[in-house]
N, C-alpha and C positions, 0 to 999 in steps of 0.2 A: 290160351287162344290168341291168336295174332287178332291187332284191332283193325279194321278197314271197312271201310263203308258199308258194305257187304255186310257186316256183322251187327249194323245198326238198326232197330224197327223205325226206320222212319216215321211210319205211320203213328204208332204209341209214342211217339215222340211229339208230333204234331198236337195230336190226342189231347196231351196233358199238359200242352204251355198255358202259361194264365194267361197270356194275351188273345185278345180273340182274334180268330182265324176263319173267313168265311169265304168260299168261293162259287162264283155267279156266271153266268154262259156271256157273252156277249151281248143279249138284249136284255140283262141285267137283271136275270132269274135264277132264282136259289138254287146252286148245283145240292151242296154240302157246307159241313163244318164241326171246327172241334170243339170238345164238353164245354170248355169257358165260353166261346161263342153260342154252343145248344141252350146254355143256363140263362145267359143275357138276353136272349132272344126272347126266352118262353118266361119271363118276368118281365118283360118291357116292350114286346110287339107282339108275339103271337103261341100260343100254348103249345101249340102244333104247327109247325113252317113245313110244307111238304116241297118238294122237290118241285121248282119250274114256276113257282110262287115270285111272283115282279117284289124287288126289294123295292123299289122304289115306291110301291103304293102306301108303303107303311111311314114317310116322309112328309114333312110338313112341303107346304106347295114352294114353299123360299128354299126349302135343301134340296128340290129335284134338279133343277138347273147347276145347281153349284157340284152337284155329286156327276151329274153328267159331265161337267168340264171337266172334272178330276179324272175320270173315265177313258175322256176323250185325251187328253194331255198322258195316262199312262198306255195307252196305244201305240200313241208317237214316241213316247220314250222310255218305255220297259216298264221303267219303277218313279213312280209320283209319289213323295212322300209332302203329309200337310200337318196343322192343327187346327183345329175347327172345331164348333159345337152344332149343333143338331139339335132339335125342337123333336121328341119321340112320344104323339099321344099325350103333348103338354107338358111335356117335362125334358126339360133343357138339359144336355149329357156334351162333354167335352173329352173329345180324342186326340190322340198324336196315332197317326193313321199310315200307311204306306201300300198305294195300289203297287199291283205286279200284272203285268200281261204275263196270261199264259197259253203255251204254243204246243201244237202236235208236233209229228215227228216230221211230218212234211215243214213243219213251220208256220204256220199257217195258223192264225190268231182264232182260239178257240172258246175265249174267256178270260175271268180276273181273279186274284188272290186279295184279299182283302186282309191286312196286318194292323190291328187298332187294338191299342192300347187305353183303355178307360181310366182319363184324367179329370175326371169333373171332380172329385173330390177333393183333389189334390189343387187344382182351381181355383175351387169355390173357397177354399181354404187359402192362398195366395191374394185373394180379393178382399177378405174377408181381412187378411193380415194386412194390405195394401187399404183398405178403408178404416182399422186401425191406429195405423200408424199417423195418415191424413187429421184425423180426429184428434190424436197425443199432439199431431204436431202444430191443430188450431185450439188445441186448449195451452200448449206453451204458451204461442207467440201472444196469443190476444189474451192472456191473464193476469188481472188486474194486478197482480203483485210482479214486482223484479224477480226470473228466475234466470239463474247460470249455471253452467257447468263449469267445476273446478278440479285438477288434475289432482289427489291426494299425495301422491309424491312429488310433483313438480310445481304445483299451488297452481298454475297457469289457467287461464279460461277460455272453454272449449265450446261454449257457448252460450248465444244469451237470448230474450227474448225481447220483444219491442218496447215492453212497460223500462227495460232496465235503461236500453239504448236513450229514451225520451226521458227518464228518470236522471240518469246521472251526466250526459250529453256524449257522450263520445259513440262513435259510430263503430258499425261491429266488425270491422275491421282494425279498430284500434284497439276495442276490448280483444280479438282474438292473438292481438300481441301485446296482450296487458296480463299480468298476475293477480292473485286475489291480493297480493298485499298492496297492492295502486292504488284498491279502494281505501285504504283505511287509512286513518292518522298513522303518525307512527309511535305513538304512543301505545298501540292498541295491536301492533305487529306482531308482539311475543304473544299475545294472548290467541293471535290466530294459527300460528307457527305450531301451540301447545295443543292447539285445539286439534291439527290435521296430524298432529303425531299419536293424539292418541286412536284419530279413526285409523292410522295405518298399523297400529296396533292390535286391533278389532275390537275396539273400546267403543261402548257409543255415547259422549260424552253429552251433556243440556246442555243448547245451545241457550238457556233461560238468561234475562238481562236483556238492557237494551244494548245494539253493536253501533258505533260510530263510523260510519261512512262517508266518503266524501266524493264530491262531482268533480267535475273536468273545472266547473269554476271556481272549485276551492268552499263550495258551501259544505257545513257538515248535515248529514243525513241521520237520524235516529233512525234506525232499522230493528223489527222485530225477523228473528231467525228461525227457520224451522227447516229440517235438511234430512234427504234420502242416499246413503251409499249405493252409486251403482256402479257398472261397466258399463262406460264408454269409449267406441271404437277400440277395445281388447284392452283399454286401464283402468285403473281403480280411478273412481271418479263417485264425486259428490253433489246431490244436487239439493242447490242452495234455493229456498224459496221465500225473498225478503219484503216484508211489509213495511212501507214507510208511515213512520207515528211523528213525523217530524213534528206536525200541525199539531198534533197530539199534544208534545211534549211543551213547544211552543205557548198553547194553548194553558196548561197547569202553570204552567212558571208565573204567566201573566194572571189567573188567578189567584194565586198564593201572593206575589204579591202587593194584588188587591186586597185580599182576605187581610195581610200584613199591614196591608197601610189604613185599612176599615177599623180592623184593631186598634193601631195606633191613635186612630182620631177618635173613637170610642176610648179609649183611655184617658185621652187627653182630654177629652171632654168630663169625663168623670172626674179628674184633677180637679180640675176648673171649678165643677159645681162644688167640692171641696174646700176649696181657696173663697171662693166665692160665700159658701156658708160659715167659713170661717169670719170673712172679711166680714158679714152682717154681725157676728155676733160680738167681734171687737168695736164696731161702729156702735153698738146697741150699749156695749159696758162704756164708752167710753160718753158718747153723746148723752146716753141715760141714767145708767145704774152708776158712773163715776161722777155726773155734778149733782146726783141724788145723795151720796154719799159725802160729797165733799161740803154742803149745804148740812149735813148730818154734824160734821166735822167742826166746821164754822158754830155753828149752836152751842157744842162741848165745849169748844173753846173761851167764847164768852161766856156759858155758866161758871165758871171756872171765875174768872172775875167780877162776876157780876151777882152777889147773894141778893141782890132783889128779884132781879128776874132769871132767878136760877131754876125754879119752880116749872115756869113759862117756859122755858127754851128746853131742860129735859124733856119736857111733854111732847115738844116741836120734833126734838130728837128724837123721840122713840116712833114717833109717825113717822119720820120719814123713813127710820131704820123697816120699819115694814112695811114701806110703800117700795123701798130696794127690794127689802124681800118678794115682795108679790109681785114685781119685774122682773124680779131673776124666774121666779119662779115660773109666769108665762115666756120667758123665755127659754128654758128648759122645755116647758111642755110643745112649744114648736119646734123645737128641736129633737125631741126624744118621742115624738108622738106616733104611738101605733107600734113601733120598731122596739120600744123597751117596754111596754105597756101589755098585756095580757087584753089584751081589746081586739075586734073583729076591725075589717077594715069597712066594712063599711061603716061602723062606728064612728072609725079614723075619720073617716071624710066627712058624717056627719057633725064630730065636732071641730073640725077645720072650716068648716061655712058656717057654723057659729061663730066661732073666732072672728069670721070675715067680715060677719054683719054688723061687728062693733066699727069695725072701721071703715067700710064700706057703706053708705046711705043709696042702696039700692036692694032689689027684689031676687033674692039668690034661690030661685028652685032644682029642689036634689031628686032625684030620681032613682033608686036602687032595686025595684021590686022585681023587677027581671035578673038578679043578683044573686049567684048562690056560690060562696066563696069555697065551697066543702073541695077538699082534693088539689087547694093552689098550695104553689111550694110558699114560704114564707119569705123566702127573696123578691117574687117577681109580687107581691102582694104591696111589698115595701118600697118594691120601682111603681106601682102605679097610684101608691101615696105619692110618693116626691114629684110626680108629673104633674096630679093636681094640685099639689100644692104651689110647683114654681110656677103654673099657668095663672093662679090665682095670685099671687104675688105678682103675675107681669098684668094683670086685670089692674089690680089697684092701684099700679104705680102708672101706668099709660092709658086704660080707656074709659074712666070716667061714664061707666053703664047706668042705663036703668034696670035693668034685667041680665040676669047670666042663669046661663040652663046647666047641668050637668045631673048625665045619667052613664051609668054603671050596666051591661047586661051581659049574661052569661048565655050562648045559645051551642047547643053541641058544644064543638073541640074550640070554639071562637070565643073570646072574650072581647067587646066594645066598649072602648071609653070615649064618650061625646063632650065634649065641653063648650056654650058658645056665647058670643055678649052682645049685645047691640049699640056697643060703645064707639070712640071715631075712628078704630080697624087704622090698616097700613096698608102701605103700596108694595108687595110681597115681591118684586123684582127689586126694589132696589134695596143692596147690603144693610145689613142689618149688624149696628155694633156691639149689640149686649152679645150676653150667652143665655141665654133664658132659654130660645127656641133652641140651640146650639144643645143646652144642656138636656131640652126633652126630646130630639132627635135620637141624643147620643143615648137614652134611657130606653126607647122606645125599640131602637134596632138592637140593644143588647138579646132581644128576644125576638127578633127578626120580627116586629109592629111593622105594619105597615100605616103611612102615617100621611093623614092628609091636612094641609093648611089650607083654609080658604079665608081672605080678606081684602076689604080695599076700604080708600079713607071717605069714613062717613058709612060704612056700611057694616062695622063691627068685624068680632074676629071668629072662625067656628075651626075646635080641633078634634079631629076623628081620629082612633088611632085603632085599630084590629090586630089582637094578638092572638095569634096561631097557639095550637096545643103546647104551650112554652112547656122548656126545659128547668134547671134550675142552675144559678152560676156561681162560685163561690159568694157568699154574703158580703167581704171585705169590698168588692167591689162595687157593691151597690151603698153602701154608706153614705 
C-alpha cells in the first residue's frame, strides 16, 4: 500500500500519544480529548468532564488569569508554547504546554488545542537534585576538615574547600594551579606518587599514618587522611578529606618530653637519696664506729706492754668492741629496717618513733588504727617507710618540737600519710638547699602522691601526702 496521509488514522493517532491533548471552544469549555488527557483529568479534576464544562473553574483563582493570557497571546499568534505549574485541587503539577488556535474552514477562530506534556515529576526531581547538590556543596565548603579534589592521573587539584584555603594560606586560585605534591615535603613525594598509582590501579590502598604537609609559609602540617575515588568532570579523581592533628602532635611531643624530664629528676633524686644514705653511713663508720674502734685499738696496744694493767685495758677492750658492735648493729637496723625484716610496716614506723624518742626529748604521737596494709605491693610499702623516716630525720636535725603527730590511714582506693611538728617551720618560698624535701617529693610522685607542704617560721612543719590506688615499680629503684 502506497503511504500518504490519506492512509493514516489520525484520530487513533491522536488517541494514543501519552501527551495530553485537550481541546476547549473559545470561552474555554471542554470540547474533547484523548485517553492520556481522559485518565489525568478523571484522577486530578473530575471523574466525569462532560462536554461545555468551563475548564477554568477546576483552576486555582492565581492560574485563571495566567491561562487566559496564554489563550489570549495564542489567538494573536497561532501556537503559544510555555512552562508552568498549576495548583490542581492542592496539588502542584508542572507542564511544558503548547496552545494552538483552531479555525473552521471559513477561518474564522472557533477554539484551542491544548498540547502538555506532564513534567512535575521530572521537576520535582531536578529540585530535588538542585537542593542536593546545594547541600553537598555547603557540607564541602564549611567542613571543619581540609577537603580537595585531586586528578589520579595528573595529581593536580581540582578542588578545595574553605577549611583548606584558611588552613594552608593559598587562595583557590593558586591551589587550582597547584598539584598534590606542593603540599608535601619532598621527602614524602614518593610516598604520594605510590600512593595514586596504586588507586589508578584499582587498588585501595590505607591512607593509615600520620601525612606531612606543608602551608604556603613553610610550616609543617600533621595531617590525618581519609579519601573517596570519584569522577570529577568525566576524570578519575580522589577525594581527599584531611584532619589536622598538628596541635595533637605538638601537644605529645611536649608531654613526653615532660614525662622524660619528670623521670629524669625522679631518678636523680632517687640517686641522691642514695648518695646521701650512703654519705650517712660513711660519716656514722667514720665519726663513730672508726674512733670506737681505734680507742679499742689504742687499749691492745698498751696491754701488750703494760702486764700490770693488762687485765684493766682487755676489759676496756672488749666493752668497747661491743659498744662498735651494738652501733654497727643500730646502724644496720636503720638501714635495713622493714625492707629486709619480715615485719608489717606499720610495725616499721612503730619502731622508727621509738628509735626517735631516744634522741628526740619531745611527745611523738603515731596514729595507725585507720591502717590496713592487706593488698599494698611491697615497694610502695617500703617508699612510704623512707618518706617517714627522711621527714623524721629532717624533724630532728632542724625543728627542735615539742610535739610531732603522724598518722597512717587507709580509706577506699586512697592511702594518707600526715605527718606534722610544732617546731620553728620554714619560709616555704625561699630555695631550699638540702634534699630531704627533694628526696620525699621524688618518692612521693614515683606513685603519682599528691603532696602537700604547709609551713612557716615559728609555726612548725605539716606534710600531707595522698596516694592513689598505686601501681608497683621495680624494687631497685626504691632502695
Amino acid at each position: 500500500m502506497k503511504f500518504t496521509l490519506k492512509n493514516i488514522d489520525l484520530e487513533a493517532l491522536v488517541n494514543n500519544m501519552p501527551d495530553l491533548i485537550c481541546y476547549v471552544d473559545t470561552g474555554y469549555r471542554f470540547v474533547s480529548c484523548n485517553q492520556s488527557c481522559k485518565k489525568f483529568i478523571e484522577e486530578h479534576i473530575h471523574p466525569e468532564l462532560l462536554p461545555g464544562t468551563d475548564m477554568l473553574g477546576f483552576c486555582a483563582e492565581q492560574n485563571k488569569d495566567i491561562l487566559k493570557h496564554y489563550f489570549r497571546k495564542t489567538k494573536k499568534l497561532q501556537v503559544f508554547s510555555f512552562e508552568a505549574s498549576f495548583s490542581i485541587k492542592g496539588d502542584l503539577f508542572y507542564f511544558d504546554a503548547t496552545f494552538y488556535s483552531l479555525m473552521n474552514e471559513q477561518g474564522e477562530h472557533i477554539g484551542f488545542c491544548i498540547l502538555a506534556k506532564d513534567i512535575t515529576e521530572k521537576r520535582v526531581f531536578r529540585q530535588a537534585l538542585k537542593k542536593a547538590e546545594e547541600k553537598y556543596r555547603l557540607l564541602f565548603e564549611q567542613n571543619p576538615m581540609a577537603i580537595f579534589v585531586v586528578g589520579i592521573d595528573d595529581l593536580k587539584i581540582y578542588e578545595v574547600n574553605e577549611k583548606s584555603i584558611h588552613l594552608y594560606g593559598y587562595s583557590k586560585e593558586e591551589f587550582l594551579n597547584m598539584t598534590s605534591l606542593d603540599l608535601r615535603k619532598t621527602e614524602e613525594h614518593e610516598r604520594i606518587v605510590t600512593f595514586m598509582q596504586q588507586l589508578k590501579r584499582g587498588d585501595t590502598p590505607s591512607p593509615e599514618g600520620v601525612w606531612r604537609h606543608v602551608s604556603k609559609t613553610g610550616e609543617t602540617l600533621f595531617m590525618e587522611i581519609s579519601y573517596h575515588t570519584i569522577i570529577y568532570d568525566h576524570k578519575k579523581a580522589v577525594l581527599v578529606m584531611a584532619n589536622d592533628i598538628s596541635q595533637k602532635i605538638l601537644l605529645e611531643e611536649k608531654l613526653n618530653q615532660e614525662n622524660e624530664l619528670r623521670q629524669q629528676r625522679i631518678t636523680e633524686a632517687v640517686i641522691s637519696a642514695q648518695e646521701k644514705e650512703r654519705s650517712e653511713i660513711g660519716r656514722e663508720l667514720h665519726d663513730n664506729i672508726n674512733q670506737i674502734l681505734g680507742g679499742t685499738k689504742l687499749y691492745i696496744d698498751v696491754a701488750r706492754k703494760s702486764e700490770q694493767k693488762r687485765d684493766e685495758l682487755l676489759r676496756l677492750s672488749s666493752e668497747q668492741l661491743m659498744h662498735a658492735i651494738e652501733e654497727i648493729r643500730k646502724l644496720s637496723r636503720s638501714m635495713v629496717m622493714f625492707s629486709d625484716c619480715k615485719i608489717s610496716l606499720g610495725d616499721a614506723i612503730n619502731k622508727l618513733t621509738e628509735a626517735t624518742r631516744l634522741v628526740l626529748p619531745c611527745i611523738i604521737k603515731l596514729s595507725l588504727s585507720a591502717f590496713e596494709e592487706k593488698g599494698m605491693s611491697e615497694p610502695l610499702k617500703l617508699n612510704i617507710f623512707r618518706i617517714v623516716q627522711e621527714q623524721l630525720n629532717n624533724i630532728i636535725k632542724y625543728a627542735a618540737p615539742k610535739e610531732v603527730y603522724i598518722s597512717l590511714e587507709r580509706k577506699e582506693s586512697e592511702i594518707k600519710l600526715y605527718i606534722s611538728d610544732d617546731g620553728c617551720g620554714f619560709d616555704l618560698k625561699k630555695e631550699k638547699t638540702g634534699i630531704g624535701m627533694a628526696n620525699i617529693n621524688s618518692r612521693a610522685a614515683l606513685y603519682k602522691g599528691e603532696i602537700n607542704w604547709s609551713s612557716a617560721p615559728g609555726k612548725g612543719c605539716t606534710l600531707k601526702i595522698v596516694f592513689p590506688n598505686a601501681g608497683t615499680l621495680p624494687e631497685n629503684q626504691l632502695k
